[in-house]
C-alpha positions as CSV (number, residue, x, y, z in Angstrom):
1,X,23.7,24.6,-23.9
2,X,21.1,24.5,-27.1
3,X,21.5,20.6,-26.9
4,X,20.7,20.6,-23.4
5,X,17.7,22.7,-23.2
6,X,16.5,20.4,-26.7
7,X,16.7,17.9,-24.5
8,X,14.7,18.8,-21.7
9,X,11.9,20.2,-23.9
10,X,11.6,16.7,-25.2
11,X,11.7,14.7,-22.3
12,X,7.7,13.9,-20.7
13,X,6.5,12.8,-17.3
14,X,6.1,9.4,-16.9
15,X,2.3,8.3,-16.5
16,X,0.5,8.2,-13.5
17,X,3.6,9.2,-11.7
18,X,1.9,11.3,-9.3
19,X,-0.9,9.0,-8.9
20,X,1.4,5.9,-8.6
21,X,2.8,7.9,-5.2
22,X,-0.4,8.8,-4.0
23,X,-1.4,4.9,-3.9
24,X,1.9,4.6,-1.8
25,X,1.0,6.7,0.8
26,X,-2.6,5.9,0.7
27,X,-1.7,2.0,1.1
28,X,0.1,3.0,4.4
29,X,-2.8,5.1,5.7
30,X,-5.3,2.3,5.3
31,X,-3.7,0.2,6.4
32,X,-6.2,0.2,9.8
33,X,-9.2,-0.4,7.7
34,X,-9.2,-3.9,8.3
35,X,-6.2,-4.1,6.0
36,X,-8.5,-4.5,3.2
37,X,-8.7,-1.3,1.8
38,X,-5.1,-0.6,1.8
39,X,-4.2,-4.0,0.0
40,X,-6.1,-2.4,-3.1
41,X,-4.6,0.6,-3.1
42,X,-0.9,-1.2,-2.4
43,X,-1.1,-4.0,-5.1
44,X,-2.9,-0.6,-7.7
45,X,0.1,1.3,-7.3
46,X,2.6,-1.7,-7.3
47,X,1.4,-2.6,-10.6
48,X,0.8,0.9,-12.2
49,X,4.2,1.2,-10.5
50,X,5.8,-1.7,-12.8
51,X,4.1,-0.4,-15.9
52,X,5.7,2.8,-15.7
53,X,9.2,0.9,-15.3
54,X,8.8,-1.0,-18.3
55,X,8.1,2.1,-19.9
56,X,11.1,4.4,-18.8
57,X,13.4,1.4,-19.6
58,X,12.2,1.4,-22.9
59,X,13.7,5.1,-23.5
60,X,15.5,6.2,-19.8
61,X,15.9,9.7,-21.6
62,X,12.4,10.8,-22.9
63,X,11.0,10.5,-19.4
64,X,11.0,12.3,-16.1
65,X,9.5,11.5,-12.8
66,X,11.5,7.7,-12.1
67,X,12.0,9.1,-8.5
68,X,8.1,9.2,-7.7
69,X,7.8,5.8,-9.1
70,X,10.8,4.3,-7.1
71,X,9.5,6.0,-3.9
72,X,5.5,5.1,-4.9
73,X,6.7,1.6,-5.2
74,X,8.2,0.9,-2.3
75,X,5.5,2.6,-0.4
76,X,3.2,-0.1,-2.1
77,X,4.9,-2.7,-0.6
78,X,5.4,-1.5,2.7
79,X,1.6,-0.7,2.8
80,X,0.8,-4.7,1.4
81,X,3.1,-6.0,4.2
82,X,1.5,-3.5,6.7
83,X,-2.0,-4.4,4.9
84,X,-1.4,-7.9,5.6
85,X,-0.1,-8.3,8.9
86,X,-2.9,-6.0,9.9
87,X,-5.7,-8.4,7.7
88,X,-4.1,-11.5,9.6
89,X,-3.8,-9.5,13.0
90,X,-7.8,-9.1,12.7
91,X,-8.5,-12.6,11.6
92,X,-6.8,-14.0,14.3
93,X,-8.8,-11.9,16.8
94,X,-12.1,-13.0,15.0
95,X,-11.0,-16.6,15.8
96,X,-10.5,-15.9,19.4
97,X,-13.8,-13.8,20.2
98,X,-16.0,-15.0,17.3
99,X,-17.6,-12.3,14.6
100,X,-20.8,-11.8,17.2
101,X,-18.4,-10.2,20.0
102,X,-16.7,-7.6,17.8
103,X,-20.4,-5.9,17.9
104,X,-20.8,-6.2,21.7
105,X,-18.6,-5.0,24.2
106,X,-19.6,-7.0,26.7
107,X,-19.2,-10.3,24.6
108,X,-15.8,-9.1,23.3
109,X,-14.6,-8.5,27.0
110,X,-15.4,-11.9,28.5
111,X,-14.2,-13.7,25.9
112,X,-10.7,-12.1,26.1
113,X,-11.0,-12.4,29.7
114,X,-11.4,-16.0,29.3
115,X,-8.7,-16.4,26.9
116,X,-6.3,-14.9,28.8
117,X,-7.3,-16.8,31.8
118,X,-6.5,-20.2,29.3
119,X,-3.0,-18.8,28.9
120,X,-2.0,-18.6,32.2
């Protein structure tokens, strides 16, 4: 019981743990701000993420807190595939109604109107 309680007197928080999961999240949450914003904070965690890895494979029993990184992690990368569909989703509008008609309305709904009638 001694060893035991040693053990877990010794062991430390990996860094940025916390932090690497709020990226995560944050990554996802942005993801509608032009996927831009949302990018950073993905790729930021997914390589604070990886450091902290490296460093809990190093010595698996000094450190705590491998669960936030795992989840953190793979919240970064569904926010940079969310962030990048979303950054190509709006690039692909801009090429269809031109940078001019995203501050008009007006613009914005005759061009769409005429790009739909161009499907058709």
């Amino acid at each position: 019981m001694e060893n035991l309680y040693n053990k877990s007197m010794e062991q430390q928080k990996l860094p940025n743990a916390t932090l690497i999961l709020v990226f995560g999240i944050l990554s996802i949450v942005s993801c509608c701000c032009y996927g831009i914003i949302g990018l950073v904070f993905g790729v930021i965690g997914l390589i604070l993420a990886n450091k902290a890895t490296k460093i809990y494979a190093q010595d698996p029993d000094l450190f705590t807190g491998i669960n936030n990184i795992k989840l953190g992690k793979t919240l970064s990368i569904i926010g940079i595939v969310l962030n990048v569909l979303v950054a190509i989703f709006f690039i692909w509008i801009i090429s269809i109604i031109g940078w001019d008609a995203l501050q008009n309305e007006e613009l914005m709904r005759e061009r769409m109107e005429e790009y739909f009638q161009n499907m058709q």
